[in-house]
C-alpha positions as CSV (number, residue, x, y, z in Angstrom):
1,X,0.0,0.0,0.0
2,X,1.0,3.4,-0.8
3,X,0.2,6.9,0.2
4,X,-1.1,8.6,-3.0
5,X,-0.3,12.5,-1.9
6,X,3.5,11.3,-2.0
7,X,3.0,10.4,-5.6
8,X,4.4,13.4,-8.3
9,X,1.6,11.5,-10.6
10,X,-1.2,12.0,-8.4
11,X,-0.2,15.7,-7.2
12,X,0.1,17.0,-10.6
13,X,-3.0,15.3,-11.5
14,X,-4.8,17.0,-8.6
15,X,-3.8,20.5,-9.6
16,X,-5.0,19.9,-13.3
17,X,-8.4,18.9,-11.4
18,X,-8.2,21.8,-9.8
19,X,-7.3,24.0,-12.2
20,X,-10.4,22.6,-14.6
21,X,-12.9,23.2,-11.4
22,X,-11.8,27.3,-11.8
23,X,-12.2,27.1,-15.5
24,X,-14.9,25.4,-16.1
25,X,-16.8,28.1,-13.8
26,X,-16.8,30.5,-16.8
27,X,-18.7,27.7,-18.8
28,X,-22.5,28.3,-20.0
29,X,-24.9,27.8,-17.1
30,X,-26.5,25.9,-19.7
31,X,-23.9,22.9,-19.9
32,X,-23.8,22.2,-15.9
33,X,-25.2,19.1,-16.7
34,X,-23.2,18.2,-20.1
35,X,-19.7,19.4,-21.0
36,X,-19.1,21.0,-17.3
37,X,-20.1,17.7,-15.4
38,X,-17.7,15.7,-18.3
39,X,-14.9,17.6,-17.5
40,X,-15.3,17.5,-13.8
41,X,-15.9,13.8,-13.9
42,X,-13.0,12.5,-15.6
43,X,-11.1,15.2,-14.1
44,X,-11.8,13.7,-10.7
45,X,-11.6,9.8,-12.1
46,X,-7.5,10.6,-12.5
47,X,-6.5,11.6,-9.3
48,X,-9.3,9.0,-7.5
49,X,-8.2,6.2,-9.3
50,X,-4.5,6.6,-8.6
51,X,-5.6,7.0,-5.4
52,X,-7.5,4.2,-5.0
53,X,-4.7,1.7,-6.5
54,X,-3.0,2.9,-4.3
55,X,-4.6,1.3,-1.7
56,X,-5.1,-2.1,-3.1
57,X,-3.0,-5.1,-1.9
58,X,-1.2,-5.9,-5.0
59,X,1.1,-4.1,-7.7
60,X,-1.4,-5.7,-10.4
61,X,-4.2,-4.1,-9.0
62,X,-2.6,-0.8,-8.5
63,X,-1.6,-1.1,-12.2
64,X,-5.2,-1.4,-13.1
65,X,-6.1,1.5,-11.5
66,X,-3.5,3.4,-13.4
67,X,-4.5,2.1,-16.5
68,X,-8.1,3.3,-15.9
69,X,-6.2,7.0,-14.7
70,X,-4.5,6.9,-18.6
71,X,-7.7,6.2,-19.8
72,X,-9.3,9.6,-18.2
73,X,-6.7,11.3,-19.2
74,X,-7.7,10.6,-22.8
75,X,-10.9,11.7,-22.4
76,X,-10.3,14.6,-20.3
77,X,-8.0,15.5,-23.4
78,X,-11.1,15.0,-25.6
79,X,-13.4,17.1,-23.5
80,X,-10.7,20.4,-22.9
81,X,-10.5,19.8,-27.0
82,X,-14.5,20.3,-27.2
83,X,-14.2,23.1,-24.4
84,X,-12.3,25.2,-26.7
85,X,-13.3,24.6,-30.1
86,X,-17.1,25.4,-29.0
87,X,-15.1,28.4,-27.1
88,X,-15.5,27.7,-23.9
89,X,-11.6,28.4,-23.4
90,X,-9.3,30.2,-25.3
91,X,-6.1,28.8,-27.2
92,X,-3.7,29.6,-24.7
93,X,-5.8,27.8,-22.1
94,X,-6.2,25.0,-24.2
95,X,-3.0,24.5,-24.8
96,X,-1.8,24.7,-21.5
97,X,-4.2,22.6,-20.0
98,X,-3.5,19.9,-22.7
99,X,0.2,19.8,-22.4
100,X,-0.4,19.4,-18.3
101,X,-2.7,16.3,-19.0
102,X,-0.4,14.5,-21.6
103,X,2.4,15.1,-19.1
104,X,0.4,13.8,-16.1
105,X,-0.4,10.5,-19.2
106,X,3.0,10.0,-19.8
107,X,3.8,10.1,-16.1
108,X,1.1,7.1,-15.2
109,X,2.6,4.9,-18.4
110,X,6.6,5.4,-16.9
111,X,4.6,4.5,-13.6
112,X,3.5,1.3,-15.2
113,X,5.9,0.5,-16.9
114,X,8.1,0.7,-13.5
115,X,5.5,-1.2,-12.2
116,X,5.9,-3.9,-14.5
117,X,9.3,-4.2,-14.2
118,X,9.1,-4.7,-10.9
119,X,6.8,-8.0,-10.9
């Protein structure tokens, strides 16, 4: 078992989380319940997930939970990509956050690739 908040993967993925809460204030009142509630659910599902694998028993298990983390990352990607081309955020923005959550992406795979190695 390990403590997620010691985990450079998990801390950057919280501040993108946060980061998308602040932004995704400024979006339509009229998408609360679509693109604003996408973004804050697989924002959330990166950071909880490598959370929770971090407390399972097993390095297999915590890889799964990683996996699923690269998998919202994807999607989060997707969503920030919709955000600004139906100009919800500006190009700057977009950019920024998109270069944050391929980093935090390419952090989990080194992590499971580690991970791997290890078993």
């Amino acid at each position: 078992m390990k403590d997620f908040k010691e985990l450079k993967v998990w801390q950057k993925a919280h501040e993108v989380t946060l980061s998308l809460y602040k932004i995704s204030e400024s979006f339509p009142k009229e998408e609360a319940f679509g693109l604003t509630s996408q973004i804050k659910r697989a924002a959330v599902s990166v950071p909880a997930n490598i959370a929770e694998g971090c407390g399972k028993d097993s390095s297999a298990e915590l890889a799964r939970f990683m996996q699923i983390s690269a998998g919202s990352t994807s999607e989060l990607e997707y969503h920030v990509l919709l955000a600004h081309d139906l100009g919800f955020i500006d190009s700057k923005t977009h950019q920024e956050l998109s270069s944050r959550i391929i980093e935090v992406r390419k952090m989990l795979y080194a992590f499971l690739k580690k991970l791997k190695s290890e078993s």
